[in-house]
DOTIBA-458375 format. One record per residue: y, z, x of N, C-alpha, C in turn; residue in one letter. Coordinates in steps of 0.02 Angstrom, whole numbers, plus 50000, padded with zeros to 5 digits. Example, Ala and Ser with C-alpha at 12.3 -4.5 7.8 and 13.67 -1.06 7.14 Angstrom:
497165039050660497755039050615498355039050660A498885035450642499475035750684500025039450645S
// end
This chain:
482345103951316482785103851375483375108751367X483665110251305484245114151292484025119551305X483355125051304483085128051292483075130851383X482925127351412483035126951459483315129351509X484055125651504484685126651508484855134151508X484675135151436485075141651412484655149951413X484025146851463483705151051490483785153451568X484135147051596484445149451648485145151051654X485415151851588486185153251618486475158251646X485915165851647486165171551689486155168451781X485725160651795485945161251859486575158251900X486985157451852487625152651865487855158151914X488215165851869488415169951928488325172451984X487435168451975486965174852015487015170452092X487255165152077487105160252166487655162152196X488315162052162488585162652210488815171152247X488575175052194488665181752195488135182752296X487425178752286487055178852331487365176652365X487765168852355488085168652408488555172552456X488705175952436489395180752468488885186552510X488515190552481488075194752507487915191652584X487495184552565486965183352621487835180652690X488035177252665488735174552725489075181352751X489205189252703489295192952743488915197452784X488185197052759487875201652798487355198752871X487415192052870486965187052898487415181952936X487525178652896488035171652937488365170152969X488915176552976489425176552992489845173553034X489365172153088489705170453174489335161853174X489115158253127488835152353097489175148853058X489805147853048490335142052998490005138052973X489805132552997489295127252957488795128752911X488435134152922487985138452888488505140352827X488835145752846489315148452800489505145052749X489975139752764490355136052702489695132552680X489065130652708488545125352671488195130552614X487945136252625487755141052577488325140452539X488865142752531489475145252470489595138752434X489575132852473489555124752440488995124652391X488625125652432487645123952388487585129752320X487785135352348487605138752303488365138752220X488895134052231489285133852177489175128452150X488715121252201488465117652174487815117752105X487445123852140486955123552095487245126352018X487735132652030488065135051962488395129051946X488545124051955489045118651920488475116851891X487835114451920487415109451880487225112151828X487015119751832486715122951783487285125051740X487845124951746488495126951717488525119951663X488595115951683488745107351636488045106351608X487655109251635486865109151609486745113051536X487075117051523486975124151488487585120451436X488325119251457488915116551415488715111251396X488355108251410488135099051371487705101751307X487275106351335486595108151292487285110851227X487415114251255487965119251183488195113851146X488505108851179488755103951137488485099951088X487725099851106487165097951044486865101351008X487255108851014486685113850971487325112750910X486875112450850487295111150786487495120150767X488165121650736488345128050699488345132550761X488535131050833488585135150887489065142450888X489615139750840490355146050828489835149550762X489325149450721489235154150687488775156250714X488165153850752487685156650774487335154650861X488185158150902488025158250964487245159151005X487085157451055486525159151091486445166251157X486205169651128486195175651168485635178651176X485545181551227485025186251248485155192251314X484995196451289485125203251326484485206851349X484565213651399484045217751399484535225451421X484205229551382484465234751410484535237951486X485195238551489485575241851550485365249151549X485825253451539485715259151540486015266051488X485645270851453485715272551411486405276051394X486665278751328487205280151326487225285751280X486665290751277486445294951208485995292751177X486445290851102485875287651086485945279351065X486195277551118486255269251108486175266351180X486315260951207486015257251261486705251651270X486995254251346487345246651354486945241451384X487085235751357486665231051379486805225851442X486475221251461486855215251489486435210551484X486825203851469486405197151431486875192451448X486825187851414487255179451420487555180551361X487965176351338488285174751273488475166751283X488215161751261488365154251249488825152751168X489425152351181489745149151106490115142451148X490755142751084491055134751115491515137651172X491685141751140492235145051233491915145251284X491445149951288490885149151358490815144751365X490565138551309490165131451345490715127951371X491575127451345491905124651365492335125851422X492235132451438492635136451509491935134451546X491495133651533490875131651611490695126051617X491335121651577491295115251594491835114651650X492245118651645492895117651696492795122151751X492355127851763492625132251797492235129051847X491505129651863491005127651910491285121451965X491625115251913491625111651935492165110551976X492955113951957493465115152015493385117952055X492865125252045492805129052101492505124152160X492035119952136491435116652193492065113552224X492735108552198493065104352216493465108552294X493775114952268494155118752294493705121952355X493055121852329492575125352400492595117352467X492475113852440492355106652483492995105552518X493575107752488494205104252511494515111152551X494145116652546494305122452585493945121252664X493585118452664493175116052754493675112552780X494055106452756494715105552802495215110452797X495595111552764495805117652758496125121252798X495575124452816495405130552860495365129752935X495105123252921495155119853013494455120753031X494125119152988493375119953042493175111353077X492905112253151492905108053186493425107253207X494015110253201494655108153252494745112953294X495225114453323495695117653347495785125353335X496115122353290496305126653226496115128653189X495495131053201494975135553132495175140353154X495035142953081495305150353054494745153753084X494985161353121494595164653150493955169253101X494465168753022494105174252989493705168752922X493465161852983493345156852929492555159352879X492275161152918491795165752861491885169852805X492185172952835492535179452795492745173852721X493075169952739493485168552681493005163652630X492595160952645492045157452607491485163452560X491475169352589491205174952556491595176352518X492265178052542492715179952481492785176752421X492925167052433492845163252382492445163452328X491675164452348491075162852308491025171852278X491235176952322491225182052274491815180552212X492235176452214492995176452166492625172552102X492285167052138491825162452068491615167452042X490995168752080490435174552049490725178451984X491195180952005491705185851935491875181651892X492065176051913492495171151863491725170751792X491415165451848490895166151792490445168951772X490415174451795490065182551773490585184551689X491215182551698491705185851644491405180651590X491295174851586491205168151550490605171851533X490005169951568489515169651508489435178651498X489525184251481489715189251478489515188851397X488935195251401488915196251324488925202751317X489505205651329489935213351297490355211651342X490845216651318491495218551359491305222551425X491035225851433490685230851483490675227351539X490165220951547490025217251593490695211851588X491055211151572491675205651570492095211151601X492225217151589492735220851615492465222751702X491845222051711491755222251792491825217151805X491375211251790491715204351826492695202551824X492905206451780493755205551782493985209951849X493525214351856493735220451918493525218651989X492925211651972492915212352010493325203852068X493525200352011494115196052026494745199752031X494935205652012495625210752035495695210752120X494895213952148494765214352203494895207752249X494595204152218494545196652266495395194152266X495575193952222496265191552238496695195052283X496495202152292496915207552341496585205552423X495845203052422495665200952473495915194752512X496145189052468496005182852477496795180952480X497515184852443497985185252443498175186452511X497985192452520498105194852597497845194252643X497305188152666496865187952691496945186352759X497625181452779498245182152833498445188752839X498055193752828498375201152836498845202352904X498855200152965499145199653026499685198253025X499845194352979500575185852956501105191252968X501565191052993502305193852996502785188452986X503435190852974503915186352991504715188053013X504895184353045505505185353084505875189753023X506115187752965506665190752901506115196252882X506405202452889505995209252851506045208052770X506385203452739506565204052664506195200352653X505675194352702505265191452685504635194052658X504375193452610503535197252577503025195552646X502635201052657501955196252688501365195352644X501015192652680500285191652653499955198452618X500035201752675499755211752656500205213052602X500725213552596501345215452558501005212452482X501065206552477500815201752431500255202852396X499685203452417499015206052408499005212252371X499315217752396499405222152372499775225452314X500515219952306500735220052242500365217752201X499865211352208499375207552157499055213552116X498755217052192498075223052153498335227652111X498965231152120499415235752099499695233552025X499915228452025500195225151960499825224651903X499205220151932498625219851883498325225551843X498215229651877498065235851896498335240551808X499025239651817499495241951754499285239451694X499275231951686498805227851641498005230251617X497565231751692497045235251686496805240951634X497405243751647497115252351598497255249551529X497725245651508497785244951430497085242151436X496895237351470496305233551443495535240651435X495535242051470495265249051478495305253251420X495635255851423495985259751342495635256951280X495995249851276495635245651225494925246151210X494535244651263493795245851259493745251651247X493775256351258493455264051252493795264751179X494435264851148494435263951084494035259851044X494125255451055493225247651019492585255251026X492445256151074491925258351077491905263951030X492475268951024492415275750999492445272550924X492525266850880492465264950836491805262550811X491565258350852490905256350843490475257850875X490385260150932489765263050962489385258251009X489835253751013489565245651026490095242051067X489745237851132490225234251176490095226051159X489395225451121489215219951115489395212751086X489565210251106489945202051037489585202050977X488775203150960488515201450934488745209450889X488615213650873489055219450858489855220050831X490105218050895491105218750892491195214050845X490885209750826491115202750812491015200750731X490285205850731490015204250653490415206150619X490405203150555490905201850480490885208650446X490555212150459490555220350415490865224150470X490775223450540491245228250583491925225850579X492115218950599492835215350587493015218250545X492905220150476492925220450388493275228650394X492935231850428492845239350447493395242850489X493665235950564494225240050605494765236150544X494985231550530495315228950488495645233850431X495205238050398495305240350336495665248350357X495385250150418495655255550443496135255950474X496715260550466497265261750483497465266750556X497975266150560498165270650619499075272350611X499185277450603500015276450628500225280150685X500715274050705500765273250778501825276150798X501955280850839502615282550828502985275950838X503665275550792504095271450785503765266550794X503275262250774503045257950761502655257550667X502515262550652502265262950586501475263450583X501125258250510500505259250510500295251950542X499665252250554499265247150600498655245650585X498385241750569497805240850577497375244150665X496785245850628496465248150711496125241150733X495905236250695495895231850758496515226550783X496825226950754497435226150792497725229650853X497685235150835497995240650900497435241050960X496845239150958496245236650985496515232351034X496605227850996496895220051013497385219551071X497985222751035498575226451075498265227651142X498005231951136497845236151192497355231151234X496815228551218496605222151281497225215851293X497565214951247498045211351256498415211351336X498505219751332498985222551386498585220251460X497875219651453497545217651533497615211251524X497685206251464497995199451496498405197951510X498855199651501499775199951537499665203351594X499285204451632499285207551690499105200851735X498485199351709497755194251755498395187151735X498455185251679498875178151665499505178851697X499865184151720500605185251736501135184951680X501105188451616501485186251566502145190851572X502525190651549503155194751568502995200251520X503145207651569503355208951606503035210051673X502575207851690501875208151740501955201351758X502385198551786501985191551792502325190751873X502695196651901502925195351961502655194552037X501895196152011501315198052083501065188852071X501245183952030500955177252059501335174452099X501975172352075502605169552134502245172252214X502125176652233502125180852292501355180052309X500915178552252500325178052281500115168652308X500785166652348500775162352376500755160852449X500845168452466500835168052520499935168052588X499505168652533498535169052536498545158352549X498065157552593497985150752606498045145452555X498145140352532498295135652502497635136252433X496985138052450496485135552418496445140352384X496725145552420496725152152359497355153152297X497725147552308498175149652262497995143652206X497665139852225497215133752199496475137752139X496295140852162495955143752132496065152152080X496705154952116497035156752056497295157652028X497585148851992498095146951979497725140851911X497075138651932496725136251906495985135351880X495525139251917494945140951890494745148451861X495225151851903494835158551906495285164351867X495805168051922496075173951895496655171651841X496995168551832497795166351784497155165551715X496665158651735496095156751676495975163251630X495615167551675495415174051639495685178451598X496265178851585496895181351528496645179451471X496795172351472496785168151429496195167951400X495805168251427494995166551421494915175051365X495165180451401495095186251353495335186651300X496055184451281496315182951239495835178851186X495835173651213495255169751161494665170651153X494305178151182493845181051153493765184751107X494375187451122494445193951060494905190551003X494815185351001495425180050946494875183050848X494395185150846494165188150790494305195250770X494725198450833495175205150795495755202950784X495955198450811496535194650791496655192250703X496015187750687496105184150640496035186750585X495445190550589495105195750537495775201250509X496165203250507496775206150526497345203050470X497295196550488497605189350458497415188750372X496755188150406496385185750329496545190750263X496495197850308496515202650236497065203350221X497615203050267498205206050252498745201250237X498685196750305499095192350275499675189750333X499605194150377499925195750417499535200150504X499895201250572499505203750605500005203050665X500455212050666500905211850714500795209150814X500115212350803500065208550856499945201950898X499935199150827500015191450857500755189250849X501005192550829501835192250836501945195550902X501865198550942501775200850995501715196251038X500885192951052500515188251080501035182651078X501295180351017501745173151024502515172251060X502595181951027503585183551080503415180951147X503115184151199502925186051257502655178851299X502295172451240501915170951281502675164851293X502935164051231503525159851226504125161651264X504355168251279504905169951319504495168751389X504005168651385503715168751466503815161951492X503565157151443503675151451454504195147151468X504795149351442505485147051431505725148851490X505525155951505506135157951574505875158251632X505105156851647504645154151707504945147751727X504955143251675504915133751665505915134651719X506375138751690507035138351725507035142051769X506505146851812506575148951871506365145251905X505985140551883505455135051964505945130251963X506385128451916507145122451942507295124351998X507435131251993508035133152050507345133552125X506715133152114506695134552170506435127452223X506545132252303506335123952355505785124452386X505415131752382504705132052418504205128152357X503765124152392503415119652354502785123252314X502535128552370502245133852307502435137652254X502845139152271503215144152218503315140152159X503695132552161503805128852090503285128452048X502685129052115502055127252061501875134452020X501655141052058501735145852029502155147051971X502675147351965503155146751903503025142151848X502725137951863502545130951814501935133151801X501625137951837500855140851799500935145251759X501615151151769501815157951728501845152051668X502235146751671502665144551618502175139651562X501415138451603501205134651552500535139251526X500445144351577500165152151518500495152651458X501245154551465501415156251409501395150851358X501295145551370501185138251322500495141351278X500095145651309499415144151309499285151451277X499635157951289499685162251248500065161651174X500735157551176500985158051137500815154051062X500175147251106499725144551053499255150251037X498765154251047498475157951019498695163850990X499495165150981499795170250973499935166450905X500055161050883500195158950835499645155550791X499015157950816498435157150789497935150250799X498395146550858498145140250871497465141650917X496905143050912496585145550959496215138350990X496075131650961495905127751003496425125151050X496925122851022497655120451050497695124751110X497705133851119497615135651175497165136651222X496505135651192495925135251238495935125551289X496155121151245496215115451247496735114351302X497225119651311497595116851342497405121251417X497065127551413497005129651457496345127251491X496025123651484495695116851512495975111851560X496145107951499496795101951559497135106451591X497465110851603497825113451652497455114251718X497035117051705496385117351748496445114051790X496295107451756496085102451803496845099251867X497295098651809497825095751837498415101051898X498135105651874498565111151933498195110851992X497615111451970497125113352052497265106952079X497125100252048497375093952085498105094952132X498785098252088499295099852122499425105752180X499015108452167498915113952226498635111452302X497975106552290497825105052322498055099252352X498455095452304499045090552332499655094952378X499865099952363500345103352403499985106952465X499445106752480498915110452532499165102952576X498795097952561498855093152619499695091652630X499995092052585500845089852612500935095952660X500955101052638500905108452694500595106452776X499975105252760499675102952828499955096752884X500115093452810500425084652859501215087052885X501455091152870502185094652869502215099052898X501385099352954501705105753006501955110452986X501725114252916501505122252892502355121652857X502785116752842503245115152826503165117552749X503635120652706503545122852636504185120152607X504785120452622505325118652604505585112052576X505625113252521505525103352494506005099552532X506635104752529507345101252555507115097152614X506745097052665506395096052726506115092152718X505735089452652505375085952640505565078152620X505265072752616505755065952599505085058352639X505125055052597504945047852622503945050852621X503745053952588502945054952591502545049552579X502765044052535502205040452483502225034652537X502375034752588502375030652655501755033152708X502025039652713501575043752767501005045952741X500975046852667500535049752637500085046652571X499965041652572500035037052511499445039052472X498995042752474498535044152420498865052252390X498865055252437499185060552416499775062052362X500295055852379500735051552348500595051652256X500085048452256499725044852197499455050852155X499025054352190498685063952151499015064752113X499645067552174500145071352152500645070252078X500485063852091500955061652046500525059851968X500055061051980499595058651924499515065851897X499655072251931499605078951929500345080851870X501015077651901501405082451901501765077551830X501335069651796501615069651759501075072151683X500435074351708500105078451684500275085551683X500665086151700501155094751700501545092051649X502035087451654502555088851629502405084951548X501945083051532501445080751474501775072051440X501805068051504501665063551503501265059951438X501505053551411501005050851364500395048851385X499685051051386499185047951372498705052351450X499205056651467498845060751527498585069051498X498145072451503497855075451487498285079951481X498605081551496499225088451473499605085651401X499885078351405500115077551342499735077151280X499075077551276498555079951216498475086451193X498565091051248498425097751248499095097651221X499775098051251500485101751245500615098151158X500465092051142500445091151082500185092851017X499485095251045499075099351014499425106350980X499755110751029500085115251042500865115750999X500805109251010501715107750963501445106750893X500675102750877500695102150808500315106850778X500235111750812499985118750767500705121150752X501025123750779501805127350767501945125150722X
// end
């Protein structure tokens, strides 16, 4: 049965990728159709997603001898980039979370949006394509076996967030100092963008070293052994290890995608894209994916460690993820738009989540970037219906007496936000403790 599983895991990306194709080239002027394909088809990647992560969880020695299979792509001289799956415990444990919020966030996007009312969104197709293309990348980057194919599925969640940010492209507003939707969207793509080329850079250096994009390659104990031992000196910085400066350099595209400071100013603003989209990337998809890189490349990290003893760039990784954290967590005090606090409380519990793997905690931050998962998208989508019941109302100050008018919503929320703030015995306070007892 495992066997199975892990023979179909190239089709997790592949449904909903179809999905997006067939809703834009076919469906379009059909809503019911529309959202039932992009539903069905993230349904089936969830099953086969928890299908494939259960199986991992019973394969014994999974972190030494991942499950992979490839076929050649297309040639490169005299070597071959490939594209295949890669199953370890990160993959199996990011496709336990991702499939299954996305399906949550696709279901709770049909009210939403207003279909059957009034008030449906004119470009309500449009935006269910966009969604299931945003999965598609998400978990195209997950099961991803080279960098090659992880760096298009990252490009091609860059895109979707510039789509789906601005997707109110029309939205004006009375105050010119106000951001729009277009405005917004476009800083997202632009910002990231800066992040992008280090990550870029990085690879094509990996590559001009080894010749190789592959995990099964990048990863082995004689190449690790190899960037490790080799040096580089770097101005006013000194000597370096080259996989460190490797490191560095993909580092730089996760502080872009996670929002880490100094890049972390295109999320606040990417609040202004419908409720479900800031739900999704904030919690399954684009913020996830930083992190998710980070803790891929956590073996140029360590390897680095082992010989030397030491490894500036995880002194790097831990400054950045910890100042991010500290001064995100005291900008969302001051603020009263109900998205924005949450945004800031996402900059602020990235950096929780960088600054554990910066300090070498790599389950503590994979662990925590899990429960977050779960408990933000719950709060996002708790702030979607207060938005709606509040007559497009954002301003907390405005806000008052809900757990009357609103009494389940009430209850989420609150089961959400003391899972933010890591509550005893709620899934954030396992993770954030986790996190405190590595340090």
């Amino acid at each position: 049965m495992r066997e199975f599983f892990f023979n179909l895991t190239w089709l997790i990306p592949l449904f909903p990728l179809l999905a997006f194709a067939i809703i834009i080239l076919f469906t379009g002027k059909n809503r019911k159709l529309s959202h039932s394909i992009a539903i069905g088809a993230i349904g089936l990647s969830w099953i086969i997603g928890w299908g494939v992560a259960f199986s991992a969880f019973l394969t014994p020695h999974l972190d030494e001898h991942p499950i992979h299979f490839h076929t050649n792509w297309f040639p490169t001289g005299t070597t071959w980039f490939s594209v295949g799956v890669w199953i370890d415990p990160l993959a199996a444990i990011t496709l336990f979370m991702v499939p299954f919020v996305c399906l949550m966030i696709f279901i709770y996007s049909i009210g939403y949006m207003g279909y059957g009312t009034e008030e449906v969104d004119p470009n309500y197709s449009r935006f269910f394509a966009y969604i299931s293309l945003f999965a598609a990348g998400m978990l195209g980057l997950v099961v991803s076996e080279n960098l090659l194919t992880l760096f298009i599925s990252w490009e091609i969640m860059g895109l979707c967030s510039y789509l789906l940010i601005g997707f109110w492209f029309a939205k004006n507003y009375p105050d010119p100092k106000q951001i729009t939707p277009r405005q917004a969207g476009l800083k997202a793509f632009i910002v990231t963008k800066i992040g992008d080329v280090f990550f870029l850079l990085g690879i094509l250096y990996l590559y001009s070293q080894t010749g190789s994009l592959s995990y099964d390659v990048v990863f082995s104990e004689g190449v690790l052994h190899t960037l490790a031992e080799h040096t580089v000196t770097l101005p006013l910085l000194g000597t370096w290890a080259v996989a460190s400066v490797i490191a560095l350099l993909i580092f730089g595209g996760a502080v872009g995608k996670s929002a880490q400071f100094p890049l972390h100013v295109w999320l606040p603003d990417a609040m202004e894209g419908p409720t479900p989209v800031s739900a999704l990337i904030h919690a399954a998809t684009m913020v996830s994916a930083g992190i998710f890189l980070i803790a891929r490349i956590f073996p140029l990290l360590k390897v680095v460690v082992d010989l030397e003893g030491h490894n500036p760039t995880l002194g790097v990784v831990a400054c950045i993820g910890a100042f991010t954290a500290l001064f995100s967590s005291i900008i969302a005090i001051a603020q009263d738009d109900i998205k924005r606090v949450l945004a800031f409380s996402t900059i602020s519990q990235l950096g929780y989540m960088v600054g554990a793997l910066g300090i070498g905690g790599f389950v503590a931050g994979t662990f925590h970037l899990i429960t977050h998962a779960f408990f933000k998208a719950l709060l996002f989508l708790g702030s979607g219906s207060v938005i709606i019941g509040c007559h497009h109302e954002m301003d907390m100050m405005e806000m008052g007496g809900l757990r009357e008018k609103m009494p389940r919503t009430f209850w989420t929320f609150l089961a959400g936000t003391l899972a933010l703030a890591g509550f005893p015995l709620t899934a954030g306070f396992w993770s954030k403790d986790e996190i405190l007892a590595h340090a």
